[in-house]
C-alpha positions as CSV (number, residue, x, y, z in Angstrom):
1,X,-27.0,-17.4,7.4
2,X,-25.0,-18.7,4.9
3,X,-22.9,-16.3,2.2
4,X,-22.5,-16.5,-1.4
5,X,-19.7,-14.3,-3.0
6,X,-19.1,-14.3,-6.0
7,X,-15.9,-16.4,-6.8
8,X,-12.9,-16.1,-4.5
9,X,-11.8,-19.7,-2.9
10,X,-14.5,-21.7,-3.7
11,X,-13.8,-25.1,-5.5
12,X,-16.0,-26.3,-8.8
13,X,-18.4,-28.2,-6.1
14,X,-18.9,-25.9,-4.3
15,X,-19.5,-22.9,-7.3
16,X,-22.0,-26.1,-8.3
17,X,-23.5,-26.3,-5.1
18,X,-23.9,-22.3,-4.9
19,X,-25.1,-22.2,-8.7
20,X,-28.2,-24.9,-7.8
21,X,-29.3,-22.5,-4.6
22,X,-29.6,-19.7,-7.2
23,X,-31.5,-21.7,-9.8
24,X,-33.6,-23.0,-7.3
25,X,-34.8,-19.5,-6.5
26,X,-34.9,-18.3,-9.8
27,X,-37.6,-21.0,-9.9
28,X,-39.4,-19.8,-6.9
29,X,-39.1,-16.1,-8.8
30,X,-40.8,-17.8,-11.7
31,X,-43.7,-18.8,-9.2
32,X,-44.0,-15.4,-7.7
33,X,-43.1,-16.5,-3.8
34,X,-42.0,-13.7,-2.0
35,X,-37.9,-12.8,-1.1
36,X,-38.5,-13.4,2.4
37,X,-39.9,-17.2,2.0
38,X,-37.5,-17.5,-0.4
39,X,-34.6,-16.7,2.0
40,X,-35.6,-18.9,5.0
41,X,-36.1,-21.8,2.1
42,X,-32.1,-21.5,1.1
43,X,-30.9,-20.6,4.2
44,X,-29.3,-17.0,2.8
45,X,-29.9,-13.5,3.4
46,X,-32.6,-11.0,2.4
47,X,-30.7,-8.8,0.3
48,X,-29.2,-12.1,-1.3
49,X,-32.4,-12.9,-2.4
50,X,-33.3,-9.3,-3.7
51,X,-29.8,-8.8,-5.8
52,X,-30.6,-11.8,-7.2
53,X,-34.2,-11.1,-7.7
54,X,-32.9,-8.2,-9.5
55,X,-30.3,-10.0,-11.7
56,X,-33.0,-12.7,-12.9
57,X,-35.2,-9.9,-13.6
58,X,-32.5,-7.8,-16.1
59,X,-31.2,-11.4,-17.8
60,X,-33.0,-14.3,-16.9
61,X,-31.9,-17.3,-14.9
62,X,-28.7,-17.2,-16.9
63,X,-27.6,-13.8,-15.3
64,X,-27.4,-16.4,-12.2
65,X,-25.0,-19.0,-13.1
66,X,-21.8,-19.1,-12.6
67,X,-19.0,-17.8,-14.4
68,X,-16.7,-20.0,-12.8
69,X,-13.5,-18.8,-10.6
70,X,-12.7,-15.5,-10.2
71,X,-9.0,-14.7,-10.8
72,X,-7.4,-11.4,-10.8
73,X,-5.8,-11.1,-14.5
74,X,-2.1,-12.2,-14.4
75,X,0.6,-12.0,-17.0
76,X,2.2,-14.8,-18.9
77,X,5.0,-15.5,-19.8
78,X,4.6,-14.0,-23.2
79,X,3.2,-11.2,-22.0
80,X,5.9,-10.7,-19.7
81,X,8.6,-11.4,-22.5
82,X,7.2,-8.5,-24.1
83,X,6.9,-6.1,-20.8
84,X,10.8,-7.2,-20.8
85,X,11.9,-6.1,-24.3
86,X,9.8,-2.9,-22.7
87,X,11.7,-2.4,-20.2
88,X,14.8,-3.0,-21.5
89,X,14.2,0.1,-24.1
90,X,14.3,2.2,-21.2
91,X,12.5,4.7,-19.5
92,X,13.0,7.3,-22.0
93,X,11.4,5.3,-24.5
94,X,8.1,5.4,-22.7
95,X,8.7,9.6,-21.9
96,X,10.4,9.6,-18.8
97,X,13.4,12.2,-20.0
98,X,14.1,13.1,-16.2
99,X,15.6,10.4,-14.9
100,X,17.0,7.0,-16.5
101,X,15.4,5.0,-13.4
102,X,12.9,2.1,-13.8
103,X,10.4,2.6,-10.6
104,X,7.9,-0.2,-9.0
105,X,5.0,3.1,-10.5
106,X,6.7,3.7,-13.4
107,X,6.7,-0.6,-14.5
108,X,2.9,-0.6,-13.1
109,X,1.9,2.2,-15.2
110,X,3.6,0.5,-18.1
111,X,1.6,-2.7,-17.6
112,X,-1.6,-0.7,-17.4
113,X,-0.6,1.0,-21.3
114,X,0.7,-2.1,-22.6
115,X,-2.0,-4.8,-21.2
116,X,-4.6,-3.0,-19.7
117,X,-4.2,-4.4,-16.3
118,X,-3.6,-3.6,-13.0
119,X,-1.2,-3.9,-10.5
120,X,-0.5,-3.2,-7.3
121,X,3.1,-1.6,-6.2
122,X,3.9,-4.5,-4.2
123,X,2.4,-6.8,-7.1
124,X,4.6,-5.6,-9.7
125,X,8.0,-6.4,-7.1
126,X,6.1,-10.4,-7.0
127,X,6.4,-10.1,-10.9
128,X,9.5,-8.7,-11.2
129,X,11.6,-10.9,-8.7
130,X,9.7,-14.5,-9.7
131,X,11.0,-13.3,-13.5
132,X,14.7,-12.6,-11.9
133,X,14.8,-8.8,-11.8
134,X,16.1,-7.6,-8.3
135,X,16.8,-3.8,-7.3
136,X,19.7,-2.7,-8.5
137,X,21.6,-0.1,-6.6
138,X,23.8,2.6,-8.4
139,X,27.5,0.5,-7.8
140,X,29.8,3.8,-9.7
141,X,30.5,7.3,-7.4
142,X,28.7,10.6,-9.2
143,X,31.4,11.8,-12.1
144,X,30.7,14.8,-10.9
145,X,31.5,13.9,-7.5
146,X,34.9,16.0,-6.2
147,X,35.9,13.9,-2.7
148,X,38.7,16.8,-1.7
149,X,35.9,19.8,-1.9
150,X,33.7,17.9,0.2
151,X,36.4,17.1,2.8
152,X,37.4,21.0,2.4
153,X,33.6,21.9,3.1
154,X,33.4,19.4,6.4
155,X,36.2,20.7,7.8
156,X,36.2,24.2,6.9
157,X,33.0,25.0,5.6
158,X,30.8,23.4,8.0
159,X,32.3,24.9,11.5
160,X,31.4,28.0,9.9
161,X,28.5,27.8,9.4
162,X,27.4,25.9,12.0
163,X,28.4,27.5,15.6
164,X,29.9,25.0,17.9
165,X,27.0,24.1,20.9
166,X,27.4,24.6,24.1
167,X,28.6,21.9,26.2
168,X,27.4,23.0,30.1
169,X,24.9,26.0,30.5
170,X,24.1,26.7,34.3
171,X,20.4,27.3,35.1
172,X,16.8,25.7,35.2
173,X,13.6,25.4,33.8
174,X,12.3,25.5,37.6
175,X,11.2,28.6,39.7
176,X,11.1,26.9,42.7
177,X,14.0,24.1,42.4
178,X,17.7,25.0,41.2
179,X,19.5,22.9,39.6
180,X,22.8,22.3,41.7
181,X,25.9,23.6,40.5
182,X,23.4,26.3,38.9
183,X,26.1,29.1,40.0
184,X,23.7,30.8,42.7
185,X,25.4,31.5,45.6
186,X,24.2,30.5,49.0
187,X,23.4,33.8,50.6
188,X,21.2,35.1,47.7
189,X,17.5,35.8,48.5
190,X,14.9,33.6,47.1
191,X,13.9,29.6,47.2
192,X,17.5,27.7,47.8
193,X,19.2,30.9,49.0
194,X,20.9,31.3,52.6
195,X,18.1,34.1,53.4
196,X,14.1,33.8,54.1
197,X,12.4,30.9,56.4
198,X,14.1,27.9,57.2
């Protein structure tokens, strides 16, 4: 059984080839032959035959030909130019007050507004790094940033707060088997002690 999806890989013979298989049946439509002869004729599915059964029927044998290779919509370069002067604006230009960061979401959502088309998270890094944008990674310490409170907090501050652990605790988890060096001495009744069976 052979399959005919719409676009994706095929070259112009073979969307040729796949466009005379459909005309051929919109012909057989035209002489009433049922969906199952008309299957085993072309070699294709059943419910092939009946979507296109249904297309001829809404728009003729036109609603089967082909509309040639199916592409997912891609920027160019103009396009991107202008997604560029975009982004160079800034975020707050397109109402993101909170932050002055350009996000892989943020740049997407951008491209929806500006082009009305969509791309994946991963799709918009492709863009961005085969147009020579990279991440960029904050390079400047906080202003705010005060290194001799901090060191006062770790070494102060911190041993405060949190309580030092222990290093060696005797016991076990086990009723039956103590853990040697568990601090029970020999003579003490119960399993491991010097009384009871031996």
């Amino acid at each position: 059984m052979a399959r005919y999806p719409q676009g994706g890989g095929m070259t112009d013979a073979g969307r040729e080839r796949r466009e005379q298989v459909r005309m051929q049946a919109t012909q057989w439509f035209g002489e009433g032959r049922p969906n199952a002869w008309i299957a085993a004729q072309l070699r294709v599915g059943l419910r092939q035959v009946e979507k296109w059964r249904q297309a001829w029927r809404q728009g003729g044998p036109e609603a089967l030909r082909s509309k040639g290779p199916h592409r997912r919509a891609r920027l160019d370069q103009a396009a991107f130019a202008r997604l560029e002067a975009e982004l160079n604006r800034g975020p707050a230009a397109h109402g993101y007050a909170d932050d002055q960061r350009w996000t892989l979401g943020r740049i997407a959502q951008l491209i929806t507004s500006l082009f009305g088309i969509e791309y994946t998270l991963p799709g918009v890094s492709l863009l961005l790094r085969r147009n020579g944008w990279s991440v960029q990674v904050p390079g400047r310490r906080a202003i705010e940033r005060d290194d001799q409170a901090i060191e006062v907090w770790k070494t102060q501050v911190w041993p405060q707060v949190e309580p030092p652990r222990a290093t060696w605790a005797p016991g076990s988890a086990s009723t039956t088997r103590q853990v040697k060096g568990s601090g029970r001495p020999a003579d003490a009744p119960g399993p491991g002690g010097g009384t009871g069976r031996r």
